[in-house]
C-alpha positions as CSV (number, residue, x, y, z in Angstrom):
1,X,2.8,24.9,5.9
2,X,5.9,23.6,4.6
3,X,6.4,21.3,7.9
4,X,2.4,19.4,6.8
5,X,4.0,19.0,2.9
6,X,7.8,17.4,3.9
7,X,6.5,14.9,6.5
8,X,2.3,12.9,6.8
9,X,1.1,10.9,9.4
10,X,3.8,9.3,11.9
11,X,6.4,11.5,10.7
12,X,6.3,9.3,7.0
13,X,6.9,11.1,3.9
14,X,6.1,8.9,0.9
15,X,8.5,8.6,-2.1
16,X,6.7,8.5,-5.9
17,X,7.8,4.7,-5.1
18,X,6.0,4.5,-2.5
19,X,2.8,5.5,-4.0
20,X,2.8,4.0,-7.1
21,X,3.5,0.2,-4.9
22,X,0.0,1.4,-2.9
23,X,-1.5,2.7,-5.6
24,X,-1.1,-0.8,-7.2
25,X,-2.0,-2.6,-3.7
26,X,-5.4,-0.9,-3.7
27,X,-5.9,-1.9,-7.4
28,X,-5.2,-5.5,-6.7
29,X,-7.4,-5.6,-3.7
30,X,-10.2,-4.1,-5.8
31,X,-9.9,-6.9,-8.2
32,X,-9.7,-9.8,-5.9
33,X,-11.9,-8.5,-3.2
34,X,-14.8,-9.1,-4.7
35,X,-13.2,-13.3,-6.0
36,X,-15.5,-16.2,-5.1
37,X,-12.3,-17.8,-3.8
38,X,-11.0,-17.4,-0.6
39,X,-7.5,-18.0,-1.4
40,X,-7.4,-15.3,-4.4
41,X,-9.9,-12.9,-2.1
42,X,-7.4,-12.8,1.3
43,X,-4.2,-13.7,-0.8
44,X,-4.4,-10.5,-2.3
45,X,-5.4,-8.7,0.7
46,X,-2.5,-10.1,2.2
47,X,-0.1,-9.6,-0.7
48,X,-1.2,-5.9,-0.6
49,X,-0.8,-5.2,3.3
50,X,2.4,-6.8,3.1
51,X,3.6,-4.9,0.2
52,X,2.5,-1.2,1.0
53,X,4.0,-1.6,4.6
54,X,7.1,-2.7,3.2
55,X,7.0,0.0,1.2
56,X,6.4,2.4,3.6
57,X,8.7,1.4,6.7
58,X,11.6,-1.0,4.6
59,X,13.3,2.5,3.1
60,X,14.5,0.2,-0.1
């Protein structure tokens, strides 16, 4: 059980900081998604993809 809780999906075990930068990826998508504009609607999708995989993979 121990081996599931050190180390999720691809071998990836998130940091607090991790979390908290997706955490606040999936809150700005949730705010923008739903944005009449394009550019504020996909910016912020993009913003957030780029951010949490950063976050993820970068190690800073």
């Amino acid at each position: 059980m121990d081996l599931l809780a050190s180390a999720g999906p691809f071998g990836i075990s998130p940091s607090t900081d991790q979390l908290i930068v997706i955490n606040l990826a999936a809150i700005l998508v949730g705010t923008t998604f739903n944005s009449p504009q394009k550019l504020i609607k996909w910016g912020g999708v993009i913003i957030a993809v780029v951010t949490s995989t950063c976050a993820i993979w970068c190690q800073h």
